[in-house]
C-alpha positions as CSV (number, residue, x, y, z in Angstrom):
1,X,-6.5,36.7,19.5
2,X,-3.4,38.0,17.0
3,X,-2.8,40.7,19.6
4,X,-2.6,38.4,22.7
5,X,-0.5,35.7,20.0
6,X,2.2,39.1,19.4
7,X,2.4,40.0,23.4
8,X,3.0,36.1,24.0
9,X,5.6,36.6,21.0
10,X,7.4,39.2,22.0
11,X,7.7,37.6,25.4
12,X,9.2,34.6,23.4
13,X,11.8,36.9,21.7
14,X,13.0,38.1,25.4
15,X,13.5,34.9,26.7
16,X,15.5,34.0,23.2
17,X,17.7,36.8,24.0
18,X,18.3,36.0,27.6
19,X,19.0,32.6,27.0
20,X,21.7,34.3,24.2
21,X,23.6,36.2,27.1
22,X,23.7,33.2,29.2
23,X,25.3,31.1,26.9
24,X,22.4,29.3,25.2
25,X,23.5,30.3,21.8
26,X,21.3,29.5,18.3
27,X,23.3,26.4,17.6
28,X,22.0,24.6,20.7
29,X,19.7,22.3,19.4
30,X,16.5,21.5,21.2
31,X,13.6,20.2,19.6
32,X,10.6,21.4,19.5
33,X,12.3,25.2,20.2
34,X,14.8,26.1,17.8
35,X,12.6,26.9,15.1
36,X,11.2,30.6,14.4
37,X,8.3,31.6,11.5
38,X,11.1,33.1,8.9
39,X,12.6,29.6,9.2
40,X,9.1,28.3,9.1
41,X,8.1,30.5,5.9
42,X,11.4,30.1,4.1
43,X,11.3,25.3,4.4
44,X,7.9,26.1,3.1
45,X,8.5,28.1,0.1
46,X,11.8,25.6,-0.8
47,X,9.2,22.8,-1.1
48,X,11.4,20.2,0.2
49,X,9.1,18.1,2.4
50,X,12.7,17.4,4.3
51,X,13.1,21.1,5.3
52,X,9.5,21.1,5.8
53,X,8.6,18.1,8.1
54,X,12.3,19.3,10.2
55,X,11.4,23.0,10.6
56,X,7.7,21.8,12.0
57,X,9.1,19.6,14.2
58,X,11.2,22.8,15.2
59,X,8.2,24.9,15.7
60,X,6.5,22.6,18.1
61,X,6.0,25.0,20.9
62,X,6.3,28.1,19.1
63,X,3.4,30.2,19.5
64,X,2.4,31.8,16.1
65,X,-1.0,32.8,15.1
66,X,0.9,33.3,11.8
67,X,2.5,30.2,11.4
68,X,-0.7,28.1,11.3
69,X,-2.2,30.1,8.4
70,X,1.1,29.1,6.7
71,X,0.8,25.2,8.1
72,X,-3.3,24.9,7.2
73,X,-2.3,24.1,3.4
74,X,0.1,21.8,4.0
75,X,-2.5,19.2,4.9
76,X,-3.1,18.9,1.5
77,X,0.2,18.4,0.3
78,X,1.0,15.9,-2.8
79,X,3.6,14.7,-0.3
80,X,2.4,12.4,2.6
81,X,5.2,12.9,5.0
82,X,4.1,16.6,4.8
83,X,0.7,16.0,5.1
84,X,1.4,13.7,8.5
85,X,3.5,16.7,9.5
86,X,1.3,19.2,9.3
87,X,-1.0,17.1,11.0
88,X,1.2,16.7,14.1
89,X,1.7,20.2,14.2
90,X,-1.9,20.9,14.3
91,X,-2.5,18.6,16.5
92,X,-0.4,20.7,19.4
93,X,-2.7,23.7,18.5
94,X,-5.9,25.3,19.6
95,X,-7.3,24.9,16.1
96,X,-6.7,21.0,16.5
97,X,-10.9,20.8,16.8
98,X,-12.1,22.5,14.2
99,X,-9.4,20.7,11.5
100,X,-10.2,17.4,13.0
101,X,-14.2,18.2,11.8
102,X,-13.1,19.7,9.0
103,X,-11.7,16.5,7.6
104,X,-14.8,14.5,8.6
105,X,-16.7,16.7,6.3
106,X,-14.5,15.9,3.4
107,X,-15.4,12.0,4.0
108,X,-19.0,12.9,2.7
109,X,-18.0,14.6,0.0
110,X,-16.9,12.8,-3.5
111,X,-13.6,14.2,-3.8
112,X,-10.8,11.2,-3.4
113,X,-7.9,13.6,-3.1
114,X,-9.6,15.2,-0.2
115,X,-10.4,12.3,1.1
116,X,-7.1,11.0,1.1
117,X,-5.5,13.8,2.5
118,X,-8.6,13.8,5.2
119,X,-7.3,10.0,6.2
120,X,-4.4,10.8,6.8
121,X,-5.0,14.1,8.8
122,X,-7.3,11.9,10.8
123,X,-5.4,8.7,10.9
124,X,-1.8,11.6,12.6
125,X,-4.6,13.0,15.1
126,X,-5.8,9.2,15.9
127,X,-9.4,10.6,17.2
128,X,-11.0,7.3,18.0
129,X,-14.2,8.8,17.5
130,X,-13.2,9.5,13.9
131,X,-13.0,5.2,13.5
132,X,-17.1,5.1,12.1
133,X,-16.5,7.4,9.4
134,X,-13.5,6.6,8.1
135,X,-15.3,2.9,8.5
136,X,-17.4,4.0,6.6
137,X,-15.4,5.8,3.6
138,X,-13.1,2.6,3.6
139,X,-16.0,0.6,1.6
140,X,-17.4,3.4,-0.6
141,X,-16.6,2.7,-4.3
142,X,-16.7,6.2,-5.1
143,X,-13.3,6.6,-3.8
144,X,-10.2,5.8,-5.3
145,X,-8.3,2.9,-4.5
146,X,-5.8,5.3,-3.4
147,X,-8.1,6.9,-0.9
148,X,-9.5,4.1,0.5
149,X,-5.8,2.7,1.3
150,X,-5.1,5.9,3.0
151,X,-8.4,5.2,5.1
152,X,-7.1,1.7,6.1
153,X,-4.0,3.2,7.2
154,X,-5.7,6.0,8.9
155,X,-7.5,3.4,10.6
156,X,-4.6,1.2,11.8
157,X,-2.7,4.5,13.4
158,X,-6.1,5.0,15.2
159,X,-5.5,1.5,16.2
160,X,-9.5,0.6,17.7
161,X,-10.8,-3.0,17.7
162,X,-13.7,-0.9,16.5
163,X,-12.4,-0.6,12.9
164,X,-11.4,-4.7,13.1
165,X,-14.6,-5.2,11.1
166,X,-14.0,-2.9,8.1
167,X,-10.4,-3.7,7.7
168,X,-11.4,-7.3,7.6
169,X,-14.0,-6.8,4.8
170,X,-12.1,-4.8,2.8
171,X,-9.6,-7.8,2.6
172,X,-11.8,-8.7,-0.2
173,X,-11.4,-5.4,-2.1
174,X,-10.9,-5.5,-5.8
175,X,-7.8,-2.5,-5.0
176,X,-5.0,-4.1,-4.6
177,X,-3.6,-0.9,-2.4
178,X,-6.7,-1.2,-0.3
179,X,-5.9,-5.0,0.3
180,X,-2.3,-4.5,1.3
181,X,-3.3,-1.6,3.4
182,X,-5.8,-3.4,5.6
183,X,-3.4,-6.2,6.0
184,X,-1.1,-3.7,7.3
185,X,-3.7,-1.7,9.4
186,X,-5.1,-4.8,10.9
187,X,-1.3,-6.1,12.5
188,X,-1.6,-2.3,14.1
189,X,-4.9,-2.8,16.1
190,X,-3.4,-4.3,19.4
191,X,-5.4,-7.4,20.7
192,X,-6.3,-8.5,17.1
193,X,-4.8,-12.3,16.6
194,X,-6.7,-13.6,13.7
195,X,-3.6,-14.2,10.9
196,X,-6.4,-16.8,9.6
197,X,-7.8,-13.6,7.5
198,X,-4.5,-13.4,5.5
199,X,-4.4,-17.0,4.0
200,X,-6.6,-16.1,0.8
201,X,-4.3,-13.5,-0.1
202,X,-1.2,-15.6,-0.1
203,X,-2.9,-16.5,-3.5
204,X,-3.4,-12.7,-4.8
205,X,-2.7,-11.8,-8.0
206,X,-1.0,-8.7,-6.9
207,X,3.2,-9.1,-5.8
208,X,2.5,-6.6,-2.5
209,X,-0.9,-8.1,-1.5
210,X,1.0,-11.5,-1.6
211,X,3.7,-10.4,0.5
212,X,1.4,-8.1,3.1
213,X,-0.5,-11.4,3.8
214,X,2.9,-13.5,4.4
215,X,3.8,-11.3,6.8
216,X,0.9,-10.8,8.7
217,X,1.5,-14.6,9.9
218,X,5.2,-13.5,11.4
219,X,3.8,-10.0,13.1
220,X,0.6,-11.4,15.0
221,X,1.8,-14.9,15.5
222,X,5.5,-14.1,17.5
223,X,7.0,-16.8,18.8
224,X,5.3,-18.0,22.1
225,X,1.6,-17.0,21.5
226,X,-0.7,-20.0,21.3
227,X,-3.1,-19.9,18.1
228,X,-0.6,-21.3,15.5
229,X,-2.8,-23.5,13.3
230,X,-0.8,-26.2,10.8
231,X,-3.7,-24.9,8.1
232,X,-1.2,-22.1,8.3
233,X,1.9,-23.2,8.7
234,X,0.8,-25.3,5.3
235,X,-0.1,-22.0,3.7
236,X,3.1,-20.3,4.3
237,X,4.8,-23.4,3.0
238,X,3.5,-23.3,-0.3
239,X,4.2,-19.8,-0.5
240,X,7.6,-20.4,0.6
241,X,8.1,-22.9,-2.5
242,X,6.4,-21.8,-5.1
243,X,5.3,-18.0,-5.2
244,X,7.7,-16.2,-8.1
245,X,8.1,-13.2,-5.9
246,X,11.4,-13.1,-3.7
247,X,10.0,-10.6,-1.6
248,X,6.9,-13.0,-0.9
249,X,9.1,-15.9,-0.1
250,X,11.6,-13.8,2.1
251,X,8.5,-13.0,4.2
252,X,7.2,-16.3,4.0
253,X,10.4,-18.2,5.5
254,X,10.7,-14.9,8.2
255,X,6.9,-15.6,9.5
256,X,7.4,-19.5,9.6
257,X,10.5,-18.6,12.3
258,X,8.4,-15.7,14.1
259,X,5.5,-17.4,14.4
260,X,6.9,-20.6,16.1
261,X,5.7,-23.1,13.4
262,X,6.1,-26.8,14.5
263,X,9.3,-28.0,13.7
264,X,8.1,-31.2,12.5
265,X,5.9,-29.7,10.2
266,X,8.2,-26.4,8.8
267,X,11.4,-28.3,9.0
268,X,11.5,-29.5,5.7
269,X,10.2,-27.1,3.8
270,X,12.4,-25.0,5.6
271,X,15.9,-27.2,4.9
272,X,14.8,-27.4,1.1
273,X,14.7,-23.4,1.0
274,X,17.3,-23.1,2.7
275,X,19.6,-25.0,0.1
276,X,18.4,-24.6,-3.1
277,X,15.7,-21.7,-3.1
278,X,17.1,-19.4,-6.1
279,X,17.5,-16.1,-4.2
280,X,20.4,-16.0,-1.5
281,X,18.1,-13.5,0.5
282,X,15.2,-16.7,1.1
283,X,17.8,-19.1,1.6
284,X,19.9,-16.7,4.6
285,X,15.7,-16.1,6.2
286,X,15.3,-19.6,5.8
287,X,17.9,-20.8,7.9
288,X,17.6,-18.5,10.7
289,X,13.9,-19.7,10.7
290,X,15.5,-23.2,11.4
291,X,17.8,-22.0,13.7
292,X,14.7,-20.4,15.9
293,X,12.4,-23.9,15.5
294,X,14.9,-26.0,16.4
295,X,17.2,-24.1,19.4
């Protein structure tokens, strides 16, 4: 396998130097085909996941038996863009298969950094026959919170109705992480319409959860899709009114415009924002919420 990967290599270096003569000099930017394994090897060793996630996107179609024992480790990088990286990459190669059930394994195991890094291995490949286990994984307590987030979110990039069920029970997960990150997995499963599963977290303790939840309403419910129930619209106006968090209350005035709230029913809350809500930021997303109920 090496020796066929060298032949194919040193056909590679010909055509390089071909495309030199012609005029196709280094500096010609192409992606997926200006990267080499020196370059490779050297964004490695600087451990800047920049240089790293830039010189595999490089090496796309570059065919190096060498280069994926240098790339294998990166999936469990501290950093996640390296770790979705590296999982791109592999993805383009040969050895795609056996990583892919590789990080399956790790989902039995009771290690939540491998685990983590697993998700999001699996969540960049976006197997859907990978959606049961990390199902699965998502509601086992012997992973961190941290680990079962990344499972969520390996989930939504999967993006299966299959995993609708999971990500909706984990809504009621004590992790805050693993709250927020269903929320956000679930608005990535395309056909799912249900922003009904968000309204008990619009009274979560935690800031994030709070705001995942009032934006959920905005990114399933656009403007023109039927399904927009005043129970909600009610929801997100108490939000909008009363929650301390600016960052719940920018999202809260953005969803009641997206989500094409009745007029009659958002307008007011919407006007009151709009003038005296304390953060400039809610009172600007307010109006242009008015602007898009009442045009």
């Amino acid at each position: 396998m090496r020796t066929h990967s060298n032949i194919r290599l040193t056909l590679i270096g010909s055509i390089i130097v071909s495309m030199a003569v012609v005029g196709f000099g280094a500096g010609t930017a192409r992606a997926g085909h200006n990267g080499s394994p020196t370059l490779l090897k050297s964004a490695i060793s600087s451990g800047s996941s920049d240089a790293i996630e830039a010189e595999l996107e490089h090496t796309e179609y570059l065919v190096c038996a060498a280069c994926t024992d240098m790339v294998l480790p990166l999936v469990d990088s501290l950093d996640y863009g390296v770790r979705k990286a590296a999982a791109w990459w592999i993805a383009r190669r040969g050895i795609s298969h056996d990583v892919y059930v590789a990080m399956l394994s790790r989902l039995s195991q009771p290690d939540s950094t491998a685990a983590r890094n697993a998700a999001d291995v699996l969540g960049e490949m976006a197997y859907p026959s990978a959606v049961p286990a990390l199902s699965a994984a998502l509601s086992n307590p012997i992973y961190s919170g941290e680990a079962r987030a990344a499972m969520a979110r390996a989930l939504g990039s999967i993006n299966r109705t299959t995993a609708v069920p999971a990500l909706v029970g984990a809504l009621g997960d004590a992790q805050p992480a693993v709250k927020a990150a269903s929320l956000a997995a679930l608005r990535s499963i395309q056909g799912f319409k249900d922003a009904t599963v968000a309204e008990p977290l619009l009274g979560d303790a935690d800031e994030q959860v709070r705001a995942e939840a009032a934006m959920t309403y905005g990114m399933i419910l656009r403007t023109g899709k039927t399904g927009v129930q005043p129970a909600s619209v009610d929801a997100l106006l108490g939000a909008l009114a009363s929650d301390p968090s600016v960052l719940v209350r920018k999202r809260a005035a953005w969803s009641l415009g997206e989500m094409g709230a009745s007029s009659a029913q958002a307008l007011a809350g919407l006007q009151k924002a709009a003038s005296s809500d304390a953060s400039p930021l809610v009172r600007s997303l307010a109006q242009v919420a008015i602007g898009k109920l009442t045009r």
